[in-house]
N, C-alpha and C positions, 0 to 999 in steps of 0.2 A: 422809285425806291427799289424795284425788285432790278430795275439795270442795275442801279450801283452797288448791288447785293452781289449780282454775280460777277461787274469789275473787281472789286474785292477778293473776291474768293478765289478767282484768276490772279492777282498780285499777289495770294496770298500761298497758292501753290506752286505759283513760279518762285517765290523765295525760300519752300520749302524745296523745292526739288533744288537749288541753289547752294543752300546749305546743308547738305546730304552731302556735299566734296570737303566742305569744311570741320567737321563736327568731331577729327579725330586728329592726331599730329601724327600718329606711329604711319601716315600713308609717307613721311616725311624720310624715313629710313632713318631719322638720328638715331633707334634704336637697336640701328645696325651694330654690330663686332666693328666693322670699319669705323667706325665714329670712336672707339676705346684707344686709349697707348698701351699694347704690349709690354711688359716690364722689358724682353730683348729689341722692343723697338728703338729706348732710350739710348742704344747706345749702337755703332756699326760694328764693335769690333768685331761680331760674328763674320764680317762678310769678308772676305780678302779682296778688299775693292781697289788697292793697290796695284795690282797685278790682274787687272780688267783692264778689257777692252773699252769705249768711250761708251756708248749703251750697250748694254749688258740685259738680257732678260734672265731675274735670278729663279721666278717659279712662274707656270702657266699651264692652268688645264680649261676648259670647256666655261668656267664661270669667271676666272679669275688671272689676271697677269699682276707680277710683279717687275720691278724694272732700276736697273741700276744707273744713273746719269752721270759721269764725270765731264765736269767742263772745264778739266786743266789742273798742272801739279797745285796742290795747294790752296788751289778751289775748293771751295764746297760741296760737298759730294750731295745728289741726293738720291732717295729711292721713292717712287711711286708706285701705286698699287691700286686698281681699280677693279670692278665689279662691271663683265661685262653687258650684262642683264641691264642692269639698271642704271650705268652708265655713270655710275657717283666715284670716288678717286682720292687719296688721300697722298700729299706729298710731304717726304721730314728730310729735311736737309740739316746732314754733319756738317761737324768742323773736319778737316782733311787728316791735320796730323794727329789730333786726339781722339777723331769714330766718336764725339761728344754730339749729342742730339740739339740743334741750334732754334728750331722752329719746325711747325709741322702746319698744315692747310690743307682745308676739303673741297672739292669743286666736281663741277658737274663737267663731267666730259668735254660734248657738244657745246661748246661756248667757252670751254676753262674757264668760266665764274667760279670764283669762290663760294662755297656756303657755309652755314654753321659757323665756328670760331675758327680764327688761327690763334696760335698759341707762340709765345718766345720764350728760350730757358738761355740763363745762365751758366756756368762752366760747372756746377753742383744739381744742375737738373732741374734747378727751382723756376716756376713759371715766373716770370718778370713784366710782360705784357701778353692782354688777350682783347685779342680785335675780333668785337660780334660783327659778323655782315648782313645781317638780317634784323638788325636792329630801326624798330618803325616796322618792320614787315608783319603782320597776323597770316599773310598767305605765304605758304612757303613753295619751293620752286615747283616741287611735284604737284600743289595742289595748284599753283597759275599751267601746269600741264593739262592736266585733268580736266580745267573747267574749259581750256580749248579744245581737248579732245570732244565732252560731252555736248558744247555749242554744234560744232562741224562736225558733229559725227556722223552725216550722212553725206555729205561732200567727203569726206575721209573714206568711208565705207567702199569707193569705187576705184581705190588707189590699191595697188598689190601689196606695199608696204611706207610706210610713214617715220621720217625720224624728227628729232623736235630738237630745234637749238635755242637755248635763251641767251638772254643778254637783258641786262637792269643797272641805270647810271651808279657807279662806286661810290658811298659815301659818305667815303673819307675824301675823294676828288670834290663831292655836291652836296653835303650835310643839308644842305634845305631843300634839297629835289626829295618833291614827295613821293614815296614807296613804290614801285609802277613795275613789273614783269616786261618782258617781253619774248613773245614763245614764234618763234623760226619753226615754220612747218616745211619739210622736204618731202616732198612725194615722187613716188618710184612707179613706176618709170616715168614718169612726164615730169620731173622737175626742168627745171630753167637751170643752168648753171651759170649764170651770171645773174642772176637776183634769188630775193628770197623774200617771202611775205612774211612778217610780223604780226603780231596780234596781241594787244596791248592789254589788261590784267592790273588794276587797283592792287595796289600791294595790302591795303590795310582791308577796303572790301568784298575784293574778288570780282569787281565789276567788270562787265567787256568795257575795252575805253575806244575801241575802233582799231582797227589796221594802216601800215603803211608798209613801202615794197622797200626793201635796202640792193642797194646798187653800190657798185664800187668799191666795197669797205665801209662805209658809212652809215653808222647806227643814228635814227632818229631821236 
């Protein structure tokens, strides 16, 4: 009785020290100013993007770059803007000849996944379609970060610096793949530059689900 008292109390600490990475969303930065539409975001016509070069950097200091993209007359323009700290990024792509705001989308750097909503507006501004990408997910990207940092935080601790790339099946490609992270650890200076280890993250309960090595191009 008193072993399975203290097995217990051991399953019982491990899921609270578990749930100490979940218990909040703000670790999530949706309640970032980036995550907001600026009323001059709705529209380009501030930018003279016309008469730019094909990438264009329109502001950049120590935290933050913005960035202008033309991909041809009459194309699309867009502008992106990331957060270079924490690596999150917001892209709103015009119409060319009207600087009219067409769609806008959040993503994580290291992977260009999307997060959070994209959003689609009509010629009046008005949203039309909104696509959740984290929809089935309870764990969001930062926190499938977090619970891999805190597993290997001692394997980490020996490395000078560490960056983390995710990747997680699209779906609107997989609607019945269930919820799953996947957190890409790079370690400096000993990475490999032709692979990279994975480390798999329950999208709905933050579980480890195991590792595998991506080679190639090729996500598991």
């Amino acid at each position: 009785m008193r072993i399975f008292i203290i097995v217990l109390s051991l399953l019982f600490l491990s899921c609270a020290s578990y749930k100490s990475f979940i218990t909040s969303d703000n670790i999530c930065n949706y309640n970032s100013s980036l995550f907001y539409i600026k009323n001059e975001e709705y529209s380009a016509s501030n930018i003279d993007y016309k008469n730019k070069k094909k990438n264009f950097v329109l502001f950049e200091n120590k935290e933050e770059l913005e960035k202008l993209i033309l991909w041809g007359n009459e194309e699309p323009i867009t502008v992106t803007k990331y957060m270079k700290k924490s690596r999150i990024g917001k892209s709103i792509e015009y119409d060319y000849s009207t600087g009219k705001i067409l769609n806008i989308e959040f993503f994580y750097l290291d992977g260009l996944i999307n997060i959070g909503q994209s959003k689609y507006f009509d010629e009046q501004g008005n949203i039309t379609k909104v696509i959740d990408h984290e929809t089935g997910y309870k764990i969001c990207w930062k926190e499938a970060i977090e619970i891999v940092k805190h597993k290997f935080r001692r394997k980490l601790a020996k490395y000078d610096s560490v960056s983390y790339v995710l990747y997680r099946p699209n779906k609107l490609d997989f609607p019945n793949h269930r919820p799953r992270w996947s957190v890409g650890i790079i370690e400096y200076p000993e990475d490999k530059i032709d692979e990279t280890t994975y480390y798999k993250i329950d999208g709905i309960t933050g579980k480890y689900l195991g590792k595998y090595t991506l080679r190639m191009g090729m996500h598991n």
